[in-house]
Each structure stands twice: as C-alpha cells, then as structure tokens.
C-alpha positions as CSV (number, residue, x, y, z in Angstrom):
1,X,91.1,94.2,133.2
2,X,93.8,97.2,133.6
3,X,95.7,97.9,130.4
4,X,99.2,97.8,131.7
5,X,101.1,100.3,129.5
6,X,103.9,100.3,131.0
7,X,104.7,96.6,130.3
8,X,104.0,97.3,126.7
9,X,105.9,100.3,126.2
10,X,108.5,98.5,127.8
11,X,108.5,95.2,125.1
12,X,107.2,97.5,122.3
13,X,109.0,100.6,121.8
14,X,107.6,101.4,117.8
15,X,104.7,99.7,116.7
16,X,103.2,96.3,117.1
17,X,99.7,94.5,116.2
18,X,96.9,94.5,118.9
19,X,94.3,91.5,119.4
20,X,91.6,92.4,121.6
21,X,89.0,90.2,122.9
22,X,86.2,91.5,125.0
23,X,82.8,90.1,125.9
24,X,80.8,92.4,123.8
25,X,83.3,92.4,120.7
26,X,86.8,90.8,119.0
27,X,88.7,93.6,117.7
28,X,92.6,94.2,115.8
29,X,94.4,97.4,116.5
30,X,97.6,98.7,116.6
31,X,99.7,99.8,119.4
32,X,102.1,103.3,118.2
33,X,104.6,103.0,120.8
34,X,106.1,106.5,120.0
35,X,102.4,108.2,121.4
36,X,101.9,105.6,123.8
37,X,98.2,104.8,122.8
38,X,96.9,101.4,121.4
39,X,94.9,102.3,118.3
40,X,91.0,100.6,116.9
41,X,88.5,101.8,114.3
42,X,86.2,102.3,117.2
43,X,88.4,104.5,119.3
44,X,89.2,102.1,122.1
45,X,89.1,99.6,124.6
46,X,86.3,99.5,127.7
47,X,88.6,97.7,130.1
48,X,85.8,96.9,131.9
49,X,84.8,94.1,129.2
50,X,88.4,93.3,128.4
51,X,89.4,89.7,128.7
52,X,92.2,88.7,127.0
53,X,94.8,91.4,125.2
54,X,97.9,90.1,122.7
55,X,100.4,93.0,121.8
56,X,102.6,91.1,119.3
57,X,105.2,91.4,116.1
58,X,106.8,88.9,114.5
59,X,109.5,88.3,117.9
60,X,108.0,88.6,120.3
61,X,104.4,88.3,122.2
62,X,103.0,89.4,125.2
63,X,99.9,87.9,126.2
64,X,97.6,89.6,128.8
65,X,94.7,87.5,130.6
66,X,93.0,88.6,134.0
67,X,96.2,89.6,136.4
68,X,98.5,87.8,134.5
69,X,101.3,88.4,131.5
70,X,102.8,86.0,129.3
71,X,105.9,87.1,127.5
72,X,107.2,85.0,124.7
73,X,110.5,86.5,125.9
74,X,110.7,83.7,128.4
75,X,110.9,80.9,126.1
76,X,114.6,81.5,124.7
77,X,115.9,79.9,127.6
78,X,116.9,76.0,127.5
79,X,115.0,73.4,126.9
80,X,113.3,74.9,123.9
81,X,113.7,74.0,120.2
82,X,113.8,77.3,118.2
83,X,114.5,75.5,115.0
84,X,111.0,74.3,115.3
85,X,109.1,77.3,116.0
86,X,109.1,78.4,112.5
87,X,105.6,80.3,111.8
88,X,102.5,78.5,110.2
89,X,100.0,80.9,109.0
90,X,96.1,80.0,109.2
91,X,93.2,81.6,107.4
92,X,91.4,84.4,109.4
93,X,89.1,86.3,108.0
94,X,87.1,86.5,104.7
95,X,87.4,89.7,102.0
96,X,87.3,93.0,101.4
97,X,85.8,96.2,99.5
98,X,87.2,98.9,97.7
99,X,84.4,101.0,99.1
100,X,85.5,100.0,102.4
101,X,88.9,101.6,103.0
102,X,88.6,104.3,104.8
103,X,91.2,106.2,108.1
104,X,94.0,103.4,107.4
105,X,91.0,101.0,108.0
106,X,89.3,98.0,106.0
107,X,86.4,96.9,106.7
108,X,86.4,92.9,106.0
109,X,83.4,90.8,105.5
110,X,82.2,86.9,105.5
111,X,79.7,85.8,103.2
112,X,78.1,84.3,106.3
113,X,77.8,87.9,108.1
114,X,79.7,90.1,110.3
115,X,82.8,92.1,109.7
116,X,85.7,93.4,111.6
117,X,87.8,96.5,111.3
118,X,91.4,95.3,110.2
119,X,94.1,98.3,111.1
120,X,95.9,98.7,107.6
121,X,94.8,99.3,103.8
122,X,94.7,96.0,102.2
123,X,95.5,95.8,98.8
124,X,92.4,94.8,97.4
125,X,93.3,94.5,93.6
126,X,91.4,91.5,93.0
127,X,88.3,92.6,94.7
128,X,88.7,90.4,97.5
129,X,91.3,89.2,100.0
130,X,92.0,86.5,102.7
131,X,93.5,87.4,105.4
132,X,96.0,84.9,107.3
133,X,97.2,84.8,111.3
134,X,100.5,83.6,111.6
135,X,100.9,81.6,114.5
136,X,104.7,80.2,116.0
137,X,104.2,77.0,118.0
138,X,106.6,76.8,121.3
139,X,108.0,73.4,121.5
140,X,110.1,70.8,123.7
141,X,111.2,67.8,124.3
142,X,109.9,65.3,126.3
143,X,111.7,62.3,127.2
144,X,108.7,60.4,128.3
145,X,108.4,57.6,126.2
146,X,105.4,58.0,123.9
147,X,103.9,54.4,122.5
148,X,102.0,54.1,119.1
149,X,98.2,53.6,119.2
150,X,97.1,50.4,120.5
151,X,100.5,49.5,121.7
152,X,101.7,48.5,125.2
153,X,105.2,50.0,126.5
154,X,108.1,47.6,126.1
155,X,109.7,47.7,129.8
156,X,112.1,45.6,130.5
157,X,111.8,44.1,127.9
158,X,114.3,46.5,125.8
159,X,111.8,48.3,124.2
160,X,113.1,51.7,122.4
161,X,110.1,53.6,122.8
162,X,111.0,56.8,122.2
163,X,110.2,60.5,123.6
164,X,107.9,63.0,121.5
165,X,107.8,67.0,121.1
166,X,104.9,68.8,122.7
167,X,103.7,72.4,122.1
168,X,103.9,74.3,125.2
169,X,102.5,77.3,124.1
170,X,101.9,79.5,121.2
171,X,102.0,83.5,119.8
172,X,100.8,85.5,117.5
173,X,103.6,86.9,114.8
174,X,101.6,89.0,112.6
175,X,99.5,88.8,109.9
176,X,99.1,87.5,106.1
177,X,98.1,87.7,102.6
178,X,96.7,84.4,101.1
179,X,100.1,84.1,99.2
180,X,101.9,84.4,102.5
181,X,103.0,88.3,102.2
182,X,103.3,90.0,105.3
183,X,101.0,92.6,105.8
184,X,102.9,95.1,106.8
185,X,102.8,97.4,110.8
C-alpha cells in the first residue's frame, strides 16, 4: 500500500497519532505534520507489508485500507447523532519500565510476552501503567422496527415496535491513562 501524504498533510496540518498495521508487525507512531514524515521507534513503514494505516486525533480520523480512505469528516452530515458519539476508552496495552524510556519512546510490555514501542514518555511513577484506546462510536437511526428476543412483530395489529440505533462505523481519538488522562501528541 502507498502512503498517501498528501491526504494526510491535507487533514493533519500539526501532529496526530499513527496506528500501523502490517503483516510482519502492529506499530504506533506519530505523524509531525510541520516535516511532513510519520514518525516509529523503528524508523518506518515497509509499504510493501502495509495493510491498514489510521492517522487520527481526537476529531477527526482517517482510515487507510488497500486503495481506499475513510475520513471521519464525512460523518457530520445528517442523519448522524453526535450527541452519542461521545468517546469510550478500552484497555490496550500492559506496563511499562523506567529503564525503558528512551528517544521520546516507551517500551511497554505484557506479562504474557511481547512489547510495542509507544511514541511518548509515559509517566511511569508507579512502576507500571495501562494504557487505554479511546474509541468514538458513529451512530444512527434506524427506523426499522426492532422486536425483543423471542417476540414476533405486531403488524397490523397496532403494535409500537420501535426503531433502534446502530453503529455505523468507528475511530480512533487518542490515547489514555488508566484514570482516563489523555496522553498527550
């Protein structure tokens, strides 16, 4: 896959997080839009193993897969209730060493194995930290009427079965401390 830095330049003109997933490796970065260059603790990308790339901050998303681009940009039209796209943060990845800070880097572990690279000094106080994705839920709705479990539709027969919400897509908005601080670009 290309890197197409125009587009990003474009949507991110300062700085913005970088999710990378290749075959051989998932990696977080940063993009510095001022020198144009998407930063990782291994130098960069090989866009020959590249599959899916997520440029983000906490507006706005754009989410590159194969030949395509999805830009959250798209979803302030109608239709869409913003009120309910507030952001949820989930846990990510597992803690930290002091020993391992080093180039505006931290290296984070699991107990289970592996580590990845995460693009900012951590505070690490406590020895350890858990790192949280926050994630903002698209949603609409739909006014096909949605029955409980295990019960039939009431047509015709004035039945006031109602419509539901439904996600229609999400982003990435950043990321987290376990007490919900913001890490900060």
């Amino acid at each position: 896959m290309t890197i197409p830095y125009d587009r990003i330049r474009d949507a991110f003109r300062d700085r913005a997080w970088v999710y990378a997933e290749s075959i051989d490796a998932v990696r977080i970065g940063r993009w510095d839009g001022k020198n144009k260059k998407l930063a990782f603790h291994d130098g960069g990308l090989d866009e020959d193993l590249l599959q899916v790339l997520r440029v983000f901050d906490g507006s706005r998303e754009l989410r590159f897969s194969g030949g395509k681009c999805r830009d959250t940009e798209d979803y302030c039209g109608a239709g869409l209730i913003g009120a309910l796209a507030d952001v949820k943060c989930y846990y990510m990845y597992g803690y930290g060493e002091k020993d391992g800070i080093a180039d505006g880097y931290t290296k984070l572990g699991e107990e289970r194995g592996g580590y990845i690279f995460f693009p900012a000094e951590l505070n690490l106080t406590r020895g350890k930290v858990a790192l949280k994705l926050g994630v903002r839920n698209y949603v609409r709705y739909n006014r096909v009427p949605v029955c409980p479990k295990d019960e039939c539709y009431g047509f015709g027969l004035g039945g006031g079965a109602a419509g539901a919400l439904e996600v229609i897509d999400y982003a990435y908005t950043g990321f987290f401390y376990a007490d919900e601080k913001e890490v900060g670009l």
